[in-house]
N, C-alpha and C positions, 0 to 999 in steps of 0.2 A: 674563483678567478675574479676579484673585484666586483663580483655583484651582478655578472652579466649571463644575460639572460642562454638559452641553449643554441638559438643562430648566433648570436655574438660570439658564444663560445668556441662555436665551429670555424666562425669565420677568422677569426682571434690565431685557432690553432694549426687551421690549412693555410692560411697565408703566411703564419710566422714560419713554418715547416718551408715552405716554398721558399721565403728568405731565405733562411737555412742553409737550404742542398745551393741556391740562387749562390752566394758566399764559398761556399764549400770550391763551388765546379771556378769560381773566378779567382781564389785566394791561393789553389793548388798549383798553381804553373809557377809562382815567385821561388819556391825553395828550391826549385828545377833546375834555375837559372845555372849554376853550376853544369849541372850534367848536359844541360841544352848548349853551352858553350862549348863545353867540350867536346860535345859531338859535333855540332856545324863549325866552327870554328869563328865566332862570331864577337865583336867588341859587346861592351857594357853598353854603350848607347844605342845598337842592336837589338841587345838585350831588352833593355827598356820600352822600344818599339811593342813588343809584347804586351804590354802594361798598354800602351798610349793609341795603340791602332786599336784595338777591344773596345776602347772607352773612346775613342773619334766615333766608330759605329753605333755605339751604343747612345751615343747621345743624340747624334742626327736621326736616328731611327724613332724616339721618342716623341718625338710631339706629333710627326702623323700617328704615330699609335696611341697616344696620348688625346687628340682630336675624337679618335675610333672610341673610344672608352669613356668617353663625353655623349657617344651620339647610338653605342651598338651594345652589346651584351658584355658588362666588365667579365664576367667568368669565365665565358670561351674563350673571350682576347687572352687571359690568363693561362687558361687550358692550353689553346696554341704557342704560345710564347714557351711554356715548360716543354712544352713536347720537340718544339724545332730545336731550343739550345742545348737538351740532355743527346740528340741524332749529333748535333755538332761537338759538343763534347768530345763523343766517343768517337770523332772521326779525327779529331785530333791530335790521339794517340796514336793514328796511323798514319800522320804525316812522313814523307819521306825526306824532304828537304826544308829549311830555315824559311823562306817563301811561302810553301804550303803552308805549314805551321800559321807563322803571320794572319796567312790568309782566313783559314778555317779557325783562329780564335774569331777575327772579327766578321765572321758570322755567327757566332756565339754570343755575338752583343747584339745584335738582332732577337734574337728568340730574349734576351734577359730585359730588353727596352719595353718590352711589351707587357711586364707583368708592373713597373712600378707605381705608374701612373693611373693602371688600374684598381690597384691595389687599395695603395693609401684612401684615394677617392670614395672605394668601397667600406675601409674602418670608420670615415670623417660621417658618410653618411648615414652608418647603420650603429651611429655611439654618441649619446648626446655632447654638445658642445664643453660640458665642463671637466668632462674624463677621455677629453680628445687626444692630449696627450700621452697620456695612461696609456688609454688603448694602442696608440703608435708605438709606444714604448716596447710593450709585448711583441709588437711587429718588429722593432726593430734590435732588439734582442737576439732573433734569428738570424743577423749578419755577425754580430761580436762571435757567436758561438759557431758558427757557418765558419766563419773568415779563421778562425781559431783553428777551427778540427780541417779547414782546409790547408793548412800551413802547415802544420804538424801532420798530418797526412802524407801530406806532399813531400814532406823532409826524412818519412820514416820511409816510404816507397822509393824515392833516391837514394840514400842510403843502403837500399837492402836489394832492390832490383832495379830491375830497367825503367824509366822517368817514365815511359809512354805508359804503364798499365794504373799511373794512377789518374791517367784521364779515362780509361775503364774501365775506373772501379768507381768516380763520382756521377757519372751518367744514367748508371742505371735507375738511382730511387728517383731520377726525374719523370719517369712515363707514368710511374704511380700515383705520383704524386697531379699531375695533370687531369687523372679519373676523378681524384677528391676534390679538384677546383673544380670541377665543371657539375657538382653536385651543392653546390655552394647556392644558400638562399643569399637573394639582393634586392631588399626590399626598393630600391628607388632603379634598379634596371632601367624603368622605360621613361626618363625624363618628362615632365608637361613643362617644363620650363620653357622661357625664349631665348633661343640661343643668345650668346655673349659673343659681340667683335670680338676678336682677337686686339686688334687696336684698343680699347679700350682697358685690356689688363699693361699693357704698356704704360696708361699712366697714373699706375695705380703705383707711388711712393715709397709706400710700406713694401711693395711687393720685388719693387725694381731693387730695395737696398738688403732687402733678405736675399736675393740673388747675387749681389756681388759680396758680401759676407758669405754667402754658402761658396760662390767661387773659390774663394782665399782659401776656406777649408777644406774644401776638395783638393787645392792645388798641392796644400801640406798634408794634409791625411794620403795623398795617390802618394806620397816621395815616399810615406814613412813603409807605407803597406808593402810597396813596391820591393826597397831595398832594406827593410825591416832586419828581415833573417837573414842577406849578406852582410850586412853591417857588421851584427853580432858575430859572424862566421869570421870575418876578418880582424876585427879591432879585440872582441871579448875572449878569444882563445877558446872556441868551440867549435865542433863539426856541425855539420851542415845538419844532421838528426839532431844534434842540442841544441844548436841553436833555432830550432822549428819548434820544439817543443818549450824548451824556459820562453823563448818571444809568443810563442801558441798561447801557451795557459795563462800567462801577464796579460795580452792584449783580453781574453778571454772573460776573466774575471772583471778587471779594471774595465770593457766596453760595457759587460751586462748591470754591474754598479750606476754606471754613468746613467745609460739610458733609463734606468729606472729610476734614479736620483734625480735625473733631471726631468724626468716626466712628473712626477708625482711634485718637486718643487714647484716647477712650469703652471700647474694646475693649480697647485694650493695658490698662488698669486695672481693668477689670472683671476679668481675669484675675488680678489679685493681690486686691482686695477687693469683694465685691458689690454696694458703694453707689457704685465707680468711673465709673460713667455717670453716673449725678445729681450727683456731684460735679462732673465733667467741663462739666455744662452749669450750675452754680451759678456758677464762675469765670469762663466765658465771658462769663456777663450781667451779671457786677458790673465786669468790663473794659469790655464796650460800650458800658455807659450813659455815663460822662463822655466817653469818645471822640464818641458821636455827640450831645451836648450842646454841647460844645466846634466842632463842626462846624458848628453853627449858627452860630456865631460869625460864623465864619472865612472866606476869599473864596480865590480861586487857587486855586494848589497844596494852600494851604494846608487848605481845604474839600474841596476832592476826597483829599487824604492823612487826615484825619481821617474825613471818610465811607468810604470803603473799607476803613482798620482796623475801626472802628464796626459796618459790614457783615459783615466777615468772623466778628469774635466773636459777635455777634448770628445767623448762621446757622449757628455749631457749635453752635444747641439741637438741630437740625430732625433729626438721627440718632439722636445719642442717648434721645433723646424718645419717640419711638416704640419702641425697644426696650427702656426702662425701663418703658412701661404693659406692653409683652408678658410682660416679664419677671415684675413682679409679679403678674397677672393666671392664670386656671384658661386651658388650651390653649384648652380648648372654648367661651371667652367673650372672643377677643382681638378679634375684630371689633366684638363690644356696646361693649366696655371702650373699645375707641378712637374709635367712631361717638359714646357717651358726652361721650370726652374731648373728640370735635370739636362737640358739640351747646353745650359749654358755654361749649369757649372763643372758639365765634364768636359765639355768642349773645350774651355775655355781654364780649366782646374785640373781635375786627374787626370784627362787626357794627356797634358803635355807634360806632367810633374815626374813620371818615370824616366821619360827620353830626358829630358832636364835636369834630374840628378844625375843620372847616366854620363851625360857630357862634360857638366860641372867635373863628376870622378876623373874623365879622361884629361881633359885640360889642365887640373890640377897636380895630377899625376906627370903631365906632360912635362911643365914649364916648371913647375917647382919640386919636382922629384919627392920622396918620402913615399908615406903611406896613410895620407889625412885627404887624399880627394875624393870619398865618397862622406867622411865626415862633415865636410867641409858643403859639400850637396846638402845634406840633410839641417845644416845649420842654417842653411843658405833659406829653405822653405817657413821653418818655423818663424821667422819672422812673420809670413803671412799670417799665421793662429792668431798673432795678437791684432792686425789687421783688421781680421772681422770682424771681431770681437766689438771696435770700432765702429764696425758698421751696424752692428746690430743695437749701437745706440741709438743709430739714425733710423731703425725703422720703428724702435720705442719713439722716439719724436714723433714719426707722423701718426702711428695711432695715437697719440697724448694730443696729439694737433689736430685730428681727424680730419689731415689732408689726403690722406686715399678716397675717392670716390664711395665706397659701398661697403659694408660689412655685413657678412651674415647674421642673420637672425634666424637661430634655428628652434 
């Protein structure tokens, strides 16, 4: 595995797993959406609330835990975080009402806020700086594959039984998996550092404009994931199992490409110029956006060949990304800085992008009648892709200008 040593390896492989099942248990309730309507009787922008209240909680819940994992044991905060959200998983398969449901996801963004901040923080530190992205990569490989086998999961257990037992059936390898976090070596655990204001990563440049570039992407990545598999269900002439599985195994393949494409790019460049990761993820998102515009279009081959390019560039952000906050960030504040980066950009990105396409579908459907208002959602977000893309010139500028305050020397 690239050269890393037996803790790296461990660390490398418990966390990416964590990802993983992390994907798996949040990816499973989208192909649902169907059977959950029909049960409560609930609109699409209802629907979406699902998507948008998990990820409201889940964001606000980050940066105190994020602060925690700066200041206390990354492992156990891990430990704990897998253990609360795989008890709420499996409790909410026994929801009785649309309400409870709501409710018992978004404390399943509780127990998921608590491992990311920790997480990455723990690869950035225990991998030197030039296969910082690499090693992310392999971490983040475990959501392409998670989010995959959680969609298709999800579509073959609707399909074939009742919705609720497939949040019974992802909960469980979460307790396990919490025994292996908490056996997890971490060589920089006990900080000697001085602490970092918070105020101070505020006016750090490079950090604030990788933030609202990660916003943009979140805001079109939440619409896509969101209504991904009703899309196809409705427009491409497939059931709710096919379309889980052809949108499963495209996102699957085309995510795992990406983040290793764009890891191991991100890297190679970064070794000739500083601002080579932000670049790296600037030209990815200005490819994606018309590819997965264009795929809206498109039907066949022709729609699954443009969505899997579209996919693939659009997840060579997911490495780079996070080693570019590490990068520019104090050692001793990578977990604040990224729990930060995640508080804003779901806050303020996939939080609302479900409920958002959702509405988009209803209003469209409303006033102009047909069968293009959820298309019409999904068109509506991709414009942000190209957005970022934008933005993530401007946090190449300020590393190129070396207007952020401090960068790591590791």
């Amino acid at each position: 595995m690239h050269k890393f040593t037996r803790e790296q390896t461990q660390i490398i492989w418990v966390l990416a797993l964590v990802n993983f099942f992390n994907y798996v248990d949040r990816q499973v309730i989208f192909p649902l959406f169907n059977s959950i309507q029909a049960e409560f009787g609930v609109s699409d922008t209802q629907l979406g609330l699902l998507g948008s209240v998990f990820m409201l909680v889940h964001s606000l819940a980050s940066v105190p835990l994020g602060m925690l994992a700066d200041k206390y044991s990354r492992k156990l905060l891990i430990t704990a975080g897998v253990t609360f959200w795989s008890f709420a998983s499996f409790f909410s398969g026994m929801a009785t009402s649309f309400k409870a449901l709501l409710g018992i996801r978004s404390m399943v963004g509780i127990g998921e806020a608590s491992y990311a901040p920790a997480a990455t923080a723990m690869i950035s530190d225990n991998f030197p700086q030039e296969e910082r992205a690499m090693a992310q990569g392999y971490f983040n490989a475990g959501m392409f594959i998670g989010g995959t086998l959680g969609a298709a999961l999800g579509g073959i257990i609707a399909y074939h039984f009742n919705w609720r037992y497939a949040f019974f059936f992802v909960s469980a390898p979460g307790f396990l998996l919490a025994f292996f976090s908490s056996r997890l070596y971490d060589k920089t655990e006990k900080s000697v550092h001085p602490k970092i204001p918070f105020k101070q990563l505020l006016k750090n440049p490079a950090l604030l404009w990788a933030i609202v570039g990660g916003t943009l992407t979140a805001f079109a990545g939440g619409g896509y994931i969101a209504w991904g598999v009703e899309f196809v269900r409705r427009y491409k002439g497939y059931n709710i199992q096919e379309a889980s599985i052809i949108l499963g195994l495209t996102m699957m393949i085309a995510g795992v490409l990406g983040v290793f494409l764009g890891g191991y790019v991100a890297d190679r460049l970064h070794k000739k110029f500083a601002w080579g990761r932000s670049d790296t993820i600037a030209w990815s998102l200005l490819i994606a956006a018309p590819l997965m515009f264009l795929g809206l279009q498109a039907n066949g081959k022709y729609f699954l060949l443009l969505f899997f390019l579209g996919s693939m560039f659009l997840s060579a952000y997911h490495s780079p990304a996070t080693a570019v906050i590490h990068d520019v960030v104090p050692k001793q504040a990578r977990a604040t800085a990224f729990a930060f980066y995640v508080l804003i950009i779901h806050l303020f990105g996939d939080t609302t992008a479900p409920a958002v396409v959702g509405r988009i579908s209803d209003l469209s459907q409303s006033r102009f009648g047909g069968d293009g208002g959820l298309r019409h959602g999904l068109e509506f977000v991709t414009i942000f892709v190209f957005l970022a893309g934008i933005c993530f010139f401007y946090v190449s500028k300020s590393i190129r200008n070396k207007t952020s305050p401090e960068y790591i020397e590791d």
